[in-house]
C-alpha positions as CSV (number, residue, x, y, z in Angstrom):
1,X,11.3,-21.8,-6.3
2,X,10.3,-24.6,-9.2
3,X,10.5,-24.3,-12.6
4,X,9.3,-26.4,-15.0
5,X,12.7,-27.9,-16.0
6,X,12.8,-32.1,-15.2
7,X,14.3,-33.0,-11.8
8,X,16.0,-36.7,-11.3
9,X,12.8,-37.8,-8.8
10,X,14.2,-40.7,-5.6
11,X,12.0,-43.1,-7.4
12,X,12.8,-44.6,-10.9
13,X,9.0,-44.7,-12.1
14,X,8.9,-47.4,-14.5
15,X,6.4,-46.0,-17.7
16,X,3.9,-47.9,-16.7
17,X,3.8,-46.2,-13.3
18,X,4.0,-43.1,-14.9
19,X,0.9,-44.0,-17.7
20,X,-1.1,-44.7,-14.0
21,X,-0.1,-41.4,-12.1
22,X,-0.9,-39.2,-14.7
23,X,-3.8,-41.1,-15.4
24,X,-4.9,-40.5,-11.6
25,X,-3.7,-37.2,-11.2
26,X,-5.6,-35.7,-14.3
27,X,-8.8,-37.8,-13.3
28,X,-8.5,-35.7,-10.1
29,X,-8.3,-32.3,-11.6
30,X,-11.2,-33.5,-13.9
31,X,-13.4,-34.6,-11.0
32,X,-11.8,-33.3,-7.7
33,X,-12.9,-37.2,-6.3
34,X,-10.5,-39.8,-5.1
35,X,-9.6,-42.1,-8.2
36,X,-9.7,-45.9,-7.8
37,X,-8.2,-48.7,-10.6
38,X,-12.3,-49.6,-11.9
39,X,-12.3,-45.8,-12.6
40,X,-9.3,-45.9,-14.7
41,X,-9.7,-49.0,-16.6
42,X,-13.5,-47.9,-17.8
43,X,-12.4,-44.1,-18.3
44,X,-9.5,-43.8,-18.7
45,X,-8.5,-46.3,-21.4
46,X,-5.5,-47.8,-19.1
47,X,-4.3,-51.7,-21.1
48,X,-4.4,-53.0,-17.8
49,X,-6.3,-55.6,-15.4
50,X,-7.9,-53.8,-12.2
51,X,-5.5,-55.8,-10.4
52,X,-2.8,-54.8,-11.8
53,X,-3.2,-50.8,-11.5
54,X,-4.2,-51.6,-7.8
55,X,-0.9,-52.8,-7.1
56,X,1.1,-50.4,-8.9
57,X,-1.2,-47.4,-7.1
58,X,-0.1,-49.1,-3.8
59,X,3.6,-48.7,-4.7
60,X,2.9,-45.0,-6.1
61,X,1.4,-44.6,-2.2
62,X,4.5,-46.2,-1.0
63,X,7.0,-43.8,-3.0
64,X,4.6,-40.7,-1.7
65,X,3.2,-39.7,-5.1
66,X,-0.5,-40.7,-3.9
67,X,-2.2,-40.5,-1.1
68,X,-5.8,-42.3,0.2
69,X,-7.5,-40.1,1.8
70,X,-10.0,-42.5,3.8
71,X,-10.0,-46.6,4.0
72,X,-11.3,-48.1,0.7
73,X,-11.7,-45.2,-1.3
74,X,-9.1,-44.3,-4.2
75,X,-6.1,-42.9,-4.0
76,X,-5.5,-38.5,-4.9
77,X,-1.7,-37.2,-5.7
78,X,0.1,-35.8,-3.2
79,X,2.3,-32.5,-3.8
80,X,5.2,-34.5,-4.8
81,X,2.6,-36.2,-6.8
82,X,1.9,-33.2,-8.5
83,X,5.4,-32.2,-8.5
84,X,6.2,-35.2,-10.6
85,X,3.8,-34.4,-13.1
86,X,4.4,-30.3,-14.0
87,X,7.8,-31.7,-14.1
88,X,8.0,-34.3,-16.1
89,X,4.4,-36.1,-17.4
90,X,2.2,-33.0,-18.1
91,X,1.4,-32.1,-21.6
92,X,1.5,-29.4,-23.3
93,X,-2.4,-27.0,-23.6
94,X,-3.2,-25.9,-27.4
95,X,-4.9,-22.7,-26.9
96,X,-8.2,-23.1,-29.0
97,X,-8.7,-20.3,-31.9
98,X,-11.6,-18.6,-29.4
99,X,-9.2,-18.2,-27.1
100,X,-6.3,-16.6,-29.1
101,X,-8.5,-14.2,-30.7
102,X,-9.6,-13.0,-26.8
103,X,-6.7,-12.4,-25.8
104,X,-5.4,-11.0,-28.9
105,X,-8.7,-8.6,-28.9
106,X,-7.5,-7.8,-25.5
107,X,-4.5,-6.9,-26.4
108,X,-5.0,-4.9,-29.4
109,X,-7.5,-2.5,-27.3
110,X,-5.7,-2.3,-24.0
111,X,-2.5,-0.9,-25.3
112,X,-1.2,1.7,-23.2
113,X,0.0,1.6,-19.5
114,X,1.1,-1.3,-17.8
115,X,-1.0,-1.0,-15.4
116,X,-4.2,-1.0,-17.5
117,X,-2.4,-4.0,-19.6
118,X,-2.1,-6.3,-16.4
119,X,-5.6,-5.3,-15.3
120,X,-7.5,-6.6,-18.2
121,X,-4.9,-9.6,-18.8
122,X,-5.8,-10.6,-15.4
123,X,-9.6,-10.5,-15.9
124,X,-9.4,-12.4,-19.4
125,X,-7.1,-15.1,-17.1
126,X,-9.0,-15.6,-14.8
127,X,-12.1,-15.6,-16.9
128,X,-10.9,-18.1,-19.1
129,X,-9.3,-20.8,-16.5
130,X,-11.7,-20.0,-14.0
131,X,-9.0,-19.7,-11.4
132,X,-7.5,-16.7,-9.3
133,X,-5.6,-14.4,-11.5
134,X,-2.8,-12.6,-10.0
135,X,-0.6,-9.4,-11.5
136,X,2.3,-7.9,-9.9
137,X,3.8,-4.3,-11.5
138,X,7.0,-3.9,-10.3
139,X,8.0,-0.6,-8.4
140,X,9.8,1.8,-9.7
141,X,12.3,4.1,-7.5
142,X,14.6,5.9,-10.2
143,X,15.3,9.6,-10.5
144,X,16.0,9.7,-13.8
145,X,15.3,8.6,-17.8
146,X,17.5,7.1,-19.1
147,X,16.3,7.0,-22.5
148,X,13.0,8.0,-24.1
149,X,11.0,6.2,-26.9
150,X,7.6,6.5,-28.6
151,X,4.8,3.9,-30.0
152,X,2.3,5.7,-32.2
153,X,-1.4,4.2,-30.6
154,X,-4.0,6.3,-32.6
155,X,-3.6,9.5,-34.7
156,X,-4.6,11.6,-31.6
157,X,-2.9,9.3,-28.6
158,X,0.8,7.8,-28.4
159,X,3.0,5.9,-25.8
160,X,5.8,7.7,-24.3
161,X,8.4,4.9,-22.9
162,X,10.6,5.8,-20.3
163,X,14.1,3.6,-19.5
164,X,14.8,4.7,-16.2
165,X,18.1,4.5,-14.7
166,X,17.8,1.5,-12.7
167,X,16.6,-0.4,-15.8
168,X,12.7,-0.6,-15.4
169,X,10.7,0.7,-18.0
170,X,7.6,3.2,-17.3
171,X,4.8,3.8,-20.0
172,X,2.6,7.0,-20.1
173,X,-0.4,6.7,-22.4
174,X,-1.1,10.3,-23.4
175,X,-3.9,12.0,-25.8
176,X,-3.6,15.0,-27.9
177,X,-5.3,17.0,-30.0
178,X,-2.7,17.3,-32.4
179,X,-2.8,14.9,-35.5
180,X,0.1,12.6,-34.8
181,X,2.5,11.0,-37.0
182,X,5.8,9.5,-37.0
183,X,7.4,12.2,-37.9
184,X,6.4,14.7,-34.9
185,X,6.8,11.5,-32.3
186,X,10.4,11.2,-33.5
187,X,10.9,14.9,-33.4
188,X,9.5,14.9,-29.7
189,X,11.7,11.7,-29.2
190,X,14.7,13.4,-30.2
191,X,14.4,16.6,-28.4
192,X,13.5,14.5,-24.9
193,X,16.7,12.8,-25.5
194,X,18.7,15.8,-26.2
195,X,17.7,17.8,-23.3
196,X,15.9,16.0,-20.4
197,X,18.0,12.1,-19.9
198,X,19.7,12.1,-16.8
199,X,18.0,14.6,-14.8
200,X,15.8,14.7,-12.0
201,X,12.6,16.0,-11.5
202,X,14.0,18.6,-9.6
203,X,16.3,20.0,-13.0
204,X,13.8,20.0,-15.5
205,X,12.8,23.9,-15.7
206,X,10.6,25.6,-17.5
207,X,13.5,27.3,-19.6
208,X,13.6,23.2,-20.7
209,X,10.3,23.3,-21.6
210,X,10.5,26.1,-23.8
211,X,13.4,25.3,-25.7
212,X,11.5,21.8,-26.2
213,X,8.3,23.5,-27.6
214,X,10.5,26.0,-29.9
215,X,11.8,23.1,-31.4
216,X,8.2,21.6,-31.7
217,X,7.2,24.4,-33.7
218,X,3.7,24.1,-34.6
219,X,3.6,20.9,-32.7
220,X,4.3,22.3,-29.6
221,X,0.9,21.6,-27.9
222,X,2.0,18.2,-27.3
223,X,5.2,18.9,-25.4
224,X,3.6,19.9,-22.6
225,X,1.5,16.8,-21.7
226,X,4.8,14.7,-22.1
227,X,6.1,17.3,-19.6
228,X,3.4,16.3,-17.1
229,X,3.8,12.6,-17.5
230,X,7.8,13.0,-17.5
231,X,6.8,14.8,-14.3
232,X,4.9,12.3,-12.9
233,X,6.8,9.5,-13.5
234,X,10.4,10.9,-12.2
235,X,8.0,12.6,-8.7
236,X,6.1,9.2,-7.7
237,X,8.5,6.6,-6.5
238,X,6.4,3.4,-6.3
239,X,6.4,0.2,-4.3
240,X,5.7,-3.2,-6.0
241,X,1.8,-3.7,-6.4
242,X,0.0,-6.8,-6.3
243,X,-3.6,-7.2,-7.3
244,X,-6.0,-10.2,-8.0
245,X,-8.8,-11.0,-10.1
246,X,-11.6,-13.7,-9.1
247,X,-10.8,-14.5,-5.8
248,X,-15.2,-15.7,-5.2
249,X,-13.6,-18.1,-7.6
250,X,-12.2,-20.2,-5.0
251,X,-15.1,-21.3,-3.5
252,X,-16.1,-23.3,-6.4
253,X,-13.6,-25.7,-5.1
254,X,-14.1,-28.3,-2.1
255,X,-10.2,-27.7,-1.0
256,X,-10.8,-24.1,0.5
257,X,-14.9,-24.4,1.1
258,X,-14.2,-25.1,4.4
259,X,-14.2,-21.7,6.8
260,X,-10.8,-22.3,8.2
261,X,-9.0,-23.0,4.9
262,X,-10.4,-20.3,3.0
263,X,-9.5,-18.0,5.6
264,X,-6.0,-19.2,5.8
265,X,-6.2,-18.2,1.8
266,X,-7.5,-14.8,2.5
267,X,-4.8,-14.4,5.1
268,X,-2.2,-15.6,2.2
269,X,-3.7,-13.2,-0.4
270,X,-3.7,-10.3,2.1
271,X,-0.4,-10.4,3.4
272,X,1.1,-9.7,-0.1
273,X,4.8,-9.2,0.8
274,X,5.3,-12.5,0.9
275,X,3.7,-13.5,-2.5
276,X,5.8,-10.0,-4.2
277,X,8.9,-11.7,-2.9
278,X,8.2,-15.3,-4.8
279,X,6.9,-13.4,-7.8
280,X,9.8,-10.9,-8.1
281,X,12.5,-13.3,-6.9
282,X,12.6,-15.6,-9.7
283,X,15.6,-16.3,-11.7
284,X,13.6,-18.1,-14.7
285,X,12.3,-15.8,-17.3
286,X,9.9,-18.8,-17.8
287,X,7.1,-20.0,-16.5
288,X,7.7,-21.3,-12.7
289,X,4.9,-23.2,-11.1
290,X,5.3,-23.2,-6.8
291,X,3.1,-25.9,-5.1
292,X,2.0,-26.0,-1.4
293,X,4.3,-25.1,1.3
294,X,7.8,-26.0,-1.2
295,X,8.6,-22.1,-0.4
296,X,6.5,-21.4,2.7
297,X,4.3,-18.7,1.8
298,X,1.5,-20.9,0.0
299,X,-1.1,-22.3,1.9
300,X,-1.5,-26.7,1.8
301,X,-3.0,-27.9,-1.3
302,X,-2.6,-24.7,-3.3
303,X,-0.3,-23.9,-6.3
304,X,1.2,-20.5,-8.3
305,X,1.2,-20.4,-11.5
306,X,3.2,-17.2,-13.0
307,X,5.8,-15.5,-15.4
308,X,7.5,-12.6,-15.5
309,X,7.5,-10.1,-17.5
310,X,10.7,-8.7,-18.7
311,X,12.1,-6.0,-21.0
312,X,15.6,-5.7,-21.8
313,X,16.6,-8.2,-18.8
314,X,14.6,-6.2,-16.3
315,X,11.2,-7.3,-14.9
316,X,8.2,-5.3,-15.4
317,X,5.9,-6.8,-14.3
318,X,4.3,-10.8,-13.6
319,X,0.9,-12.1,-14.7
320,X,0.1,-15.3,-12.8
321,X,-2.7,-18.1,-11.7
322,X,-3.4,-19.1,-8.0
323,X,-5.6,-21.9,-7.1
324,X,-6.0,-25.6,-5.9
325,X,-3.5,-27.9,-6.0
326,X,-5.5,-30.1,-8.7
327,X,-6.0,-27.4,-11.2
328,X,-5.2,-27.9,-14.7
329,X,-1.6,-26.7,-15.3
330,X,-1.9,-27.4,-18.7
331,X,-4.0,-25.0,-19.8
332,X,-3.3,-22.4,-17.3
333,X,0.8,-22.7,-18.2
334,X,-0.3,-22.1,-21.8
335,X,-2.7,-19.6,-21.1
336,X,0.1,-17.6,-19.0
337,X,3.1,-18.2,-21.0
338,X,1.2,-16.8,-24.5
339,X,-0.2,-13.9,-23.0
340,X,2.9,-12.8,-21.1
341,X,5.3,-13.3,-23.9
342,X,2.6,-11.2,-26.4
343,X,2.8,-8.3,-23.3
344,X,6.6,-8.6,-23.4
345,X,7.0,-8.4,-27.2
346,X,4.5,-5.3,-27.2
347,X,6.2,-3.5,-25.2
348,X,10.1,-4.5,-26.1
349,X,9.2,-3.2,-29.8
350,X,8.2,0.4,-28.0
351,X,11.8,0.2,-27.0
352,X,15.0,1.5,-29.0
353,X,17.2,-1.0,-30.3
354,X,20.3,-1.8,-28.7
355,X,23.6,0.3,-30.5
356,X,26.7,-1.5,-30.8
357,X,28.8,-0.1,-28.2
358,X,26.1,-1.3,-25.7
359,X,24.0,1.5,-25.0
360,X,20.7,2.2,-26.6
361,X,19.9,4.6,-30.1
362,X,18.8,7.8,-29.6
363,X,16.1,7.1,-31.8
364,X,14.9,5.2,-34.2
365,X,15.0,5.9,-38.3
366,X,11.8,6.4,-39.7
């Protein structure tokens, strides 16, 4: 698995090598056309002869950072081409103000369940870098809460947040009719902490319940909807599940056109395990950007773009961007990396706050 950290590359690439690979590689994200040296002195503002970036494009060929594809045309960057740039010559994407306030809008409506979260977050994606969008939700086999915590959505509909024993975190979005405040969440809070952490479905009674809407008083109606998500939750032991957004998209692009690649891609996308494995295996909480065949379960001249998505070192979740080799990591990093980190920080503040001796408040002060 890559991540975007610098690697010490066989070839010492001397700055002006560097100036012309980038030059040809982001020419052929552009375009999707073989580049050659009159191309890049009219467009692409090189300071050198023709000549001279013909040469230097030979020796790139030589090291195995391009590639020409047929006799006389330019040259297009090979995957350790492209490896060389994510990993050391790409720049960084400023997301424009249109596209903060999208995904910001998106955010600020879709709060609630993960799995609503990653649904929309991977429509916006893919609608805004015009690639396939791809979002994994981690499974979830615990028996047991851990600890229970609250984030107040509306006055009639609240969070519950669920830290289940093995460490993931499960969100219920649940409606009421009851006019909710602070006050009666960390009430509820307080009494699901008391009574119901550490037991199974199985030992939560009805005697439980009861005590738990006594204590509720007047705001007892909402106990029992809590009940019935606590229920759900602790009875529904759930594989990993991977889902993708705009996959027509990929037949805007002359890499998978042809019958026989794009069925090798729909192959790829429908065998998920594979993909799950990459996606949930990775050791960098940043972004990690896999090309080609580097971790054999890609398909030739494709790349996968994703982060995870992780709450108190555990991963919930991974939002992430599949498409052709020549697609513009730029934006698509950015693009990934600010809307994962807003999903993290959302849901890390419905959390309680660490206590000193390691484990976690019982609540939080109001």
């Amino acid at each position: 698995m890559k991540d975007l950290t610098p690697e010490v590359s066989n070839h010492k690439l001397s700055d002006r090598k560097k100036m012309i690979l980038r030059s040809v590689i982001e020419s052929h994200i552009n375009n999707g056309e073989p580049v050659g040296s009159k191309y890049l002195v009219s467009s692409a503002n090189i300071p050198y002869s023709s000549a001279t970036i013909r040469a230097e494009m030979a020796e790139l060929e030589e090291m195995g950072y391009l590639e020409q594809p047929h006799t006389s045309s330019g040259r297009i960057p090979t995957q350790q081409g492209y490896r060389f740039y994510v990993d050391s010559l790409m720049e960084s994407y400023k997301l424009t103000g249109t596209e903060i306030i999208e995904l910001n809008n998106m955010l600020k409506s879709k709060i609630g369940e993960l799995d609503s979260i990653l649904a929309s977050a991977s429509k916006l994606v893919a609608s805004l870098t015009n690639y396939t969008s791809v979002a994994l939700k981690a499974g979830n086999k615990s028996d047991s809460v851990k600890n229970f915590s609250y984030m107040l959505l509306d006055s009639h509909e609240f969070l519950l947040v669920m830290k289940m024993e093995d460490g993931k975190v499960v969100t219920k979005q649940i409606k009421t009719d009851v006019e909710l405040n602070d006050r009666i969440l960390f009430k509820l809070e307080q009494q699901l902490n008391s009574k119901l952490v550490n037991l199974t479905s199985k030992e939560i009674t009805l005697p439980i319940m009861m005590d738990v809407e006594n204590a509720m008083g007047v705001e007892s109606s909402i106990v029992s909807p809590a009940f019935r998500a606590i229920y759900e939750t602790l009875g529904n032991d759930t594989e990993s599940d991977l889902k993708y957004e705009g996959v027509t998209k990929l037949l805007d692009y002359p890499e998978f056109a042809d019958v026989s690649k794009i069925k090798n891609v729909m192959d790829m996308l429908d065998d998920k395990k594979g993909l799950i494995e990459l996606m949930s295996d990775s050791k960098n909480e940043g972004v990690n950007i896999t090309l080609g065949n580097e971790e054999g379960t890609l398909v030739d001249n494709s790349a996968l773009i994703y982060r995870p998505i992780k709450v108190s070192g555990q991963t919930l979740g991974v939002i992430g961007v599949f498409g052709p080799a020549r697609m513009d990591y730029s934006k698509v990093v950015s693009t990934v990396e600010y809307l994962s980190e807003k999903i993290t920080s959302m849901l890390s503040d419905a959390l309680p706050a660490p206590s000193e001796d390691g484990g976690e408040n019982e609540g939080k002060e109001k």
